[in-house]
C-alpha positions, 0 to 999 in steps of 0.5 A: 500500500502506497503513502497515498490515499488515506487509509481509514482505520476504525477501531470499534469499540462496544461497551466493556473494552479493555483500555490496553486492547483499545490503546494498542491499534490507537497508538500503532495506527496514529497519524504519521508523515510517513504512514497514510492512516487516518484513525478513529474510535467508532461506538453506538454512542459519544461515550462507551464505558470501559472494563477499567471503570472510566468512559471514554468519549468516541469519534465516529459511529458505526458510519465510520466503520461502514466507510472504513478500509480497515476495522479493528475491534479490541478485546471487550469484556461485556458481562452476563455468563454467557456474554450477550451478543452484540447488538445487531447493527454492530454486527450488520456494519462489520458483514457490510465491510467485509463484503465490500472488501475491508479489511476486519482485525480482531485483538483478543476477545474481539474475536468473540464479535467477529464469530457472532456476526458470521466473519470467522465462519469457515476461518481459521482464528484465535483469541486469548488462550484463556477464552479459547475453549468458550469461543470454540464452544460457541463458534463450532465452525470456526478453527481455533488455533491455540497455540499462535501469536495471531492469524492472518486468514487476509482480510481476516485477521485474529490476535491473541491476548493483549501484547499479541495485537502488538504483534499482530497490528505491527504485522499490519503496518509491515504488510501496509508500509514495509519493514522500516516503516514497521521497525520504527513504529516498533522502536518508539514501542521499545517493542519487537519488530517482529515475532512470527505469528506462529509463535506460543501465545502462552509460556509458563513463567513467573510473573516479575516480582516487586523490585524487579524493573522491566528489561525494556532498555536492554532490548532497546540497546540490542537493537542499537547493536544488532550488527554486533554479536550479542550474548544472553551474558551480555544482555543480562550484564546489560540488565544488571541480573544474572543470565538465569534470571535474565531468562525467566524475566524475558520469557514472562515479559515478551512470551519468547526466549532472547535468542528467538527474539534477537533472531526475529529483530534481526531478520526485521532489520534485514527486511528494512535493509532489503526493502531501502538499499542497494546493499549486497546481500552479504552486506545486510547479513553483516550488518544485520547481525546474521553473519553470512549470505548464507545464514540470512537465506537460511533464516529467510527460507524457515522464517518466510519462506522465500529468499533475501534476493525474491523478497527484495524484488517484491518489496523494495521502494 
């Protein structure tokens, strides 16, 4: 997608959002003098009450979700066992984007009102781990994938719990706007530029104990210093914990080990590169921190199922 024209991003959000769902696609999606998105929050009403027990004042209605190119619905926690079903002019404007040709995004249990209004039908998708058996129970025949960061079915897609729409909306601006574009929205994020929407969604392990300090610096630095080697020693030096500590931290933090997220970080800074110079594909092995040609072909195959040369071809500007 090219930086002209408008892009419109609705994000609906129904009664009963979860704050942190509703600020990731808001934050991703903001306007940039780089990226074409035009971003508002769609309701039923002016105001739309919140799971943290404030309000928040909406900028469009249901018209705006109608005209959207893209419609995202953040994850809602609407109350009653089973939770009600939205109301139907909500699921009405949702099949009326779809079938006009927008595209429609849930994160976490947004997934809930995507199935309710027939979206997923036939689809593959995922929601939070911990919501998944109530939504296969409900949504027969939708193909629940339990065990992955998101899932990109086209204009379909489905992320898993809180931090997974991150992921999986940063996915969205890479598949838009190209890796740079991606990578520097990550970077003002302190997130990871990339983690591959088949990933666990879920790893057991120990929440951060008080004291304990977040180790978004130290991920920020290592990608600073991606074109240098880079050890779990030197991260959790860098951190001031031992590397054992260092691992359990990460893990709880970001839901990956530090090598898969480095190899991730790196394999994005070579998309960058690929995408934005005439840079050999030794040079940008190099220089992503991969080493050799020969290593970035290997992780492009197994991450991307394609090569460095091809992937420039398709994608550079």
């Amino acid at each position: 997608m090219s930086a002209t024209p408008e892009h419109r991003v609705a994000i609906l959000a129904l009664d009963g959002v979860t704050p942190l769902d509703l600020s990731i696609p808001a934050q991703i999606f903001t306007t940039r003098p780089e990226t074409p998105y035009e971003t508002t929050v769609c309701g039923l009403g002016d105001m739309v009450a919140t799971s943290g027990g404030f309000s928040l004042t909406t900028g469009g209605g249901l018209d705006r979700v109608r005209t959207a190119d893209t419609v995202i619905v953040p994850g809602y926690e609407p109350g009653g066992d089973p939770p009600a079903t939205p109301p139907e002019e909500v699921l009405d404007a949702l099949v009326e984007t779809r079938e006009r040709g927008g595209r429609v995004v849930s994160i976490c249990t947004g997934a809930f009102v995507l199935a309710a209004a027939g979206i997923l039908d036939g689809l593959r998708a995922t929601t939070h781990w911990l919501h998944i058996d109530e939504l296969a129970r409900r949504f027969p025949s939708v193909t629940l994938e339990r065990d992955v960061l998101y899932v990109d079915e086209g204009d379909v897609l489905t992320s898993a719990g809180v931090c997974c729409g991150i992921d999986l909306c940063l996915y969205l601006v890479r598949r838009d706007l190209g890796a740079a574009v991606a990578n520097r929205i990550a970077r003002g994020l302190v997130a990871a530029p990339h983690r591959d929407g088949g990933q666990a969604q879920y790893i057991p392990a120990p929440v951060t104990t008080v004291g304990e300090t977040s180790l978004s610096e130290t991920r920020d630095w290592a990608l600073h210093h991606l074109d240098e080697p880079i050890t779990l020693r030197m991260l959790a030096r860098h951190a001031g914990v031992s590397p054992r500590t260092f691992m359990r931290r990460f893990a709880a933090e970001t839901g990956t080990t530090p090598l898969q997220w480095l190899v991730s970080a790196r394999l994005g800074k070579a998309r960058e590169l690929l995408e934005t110079t005439d840079d050999s594909v030794e040079q940008v092995a190099r220089a992503c921190g991969l080493g050799t040609a020969a290593n970035l072909r290997l992780h492009f195959r197994r991450s991307l199922n394609t090569t460095p040369t091809a992937y420039r071809r398709t994608f550079a500007r």
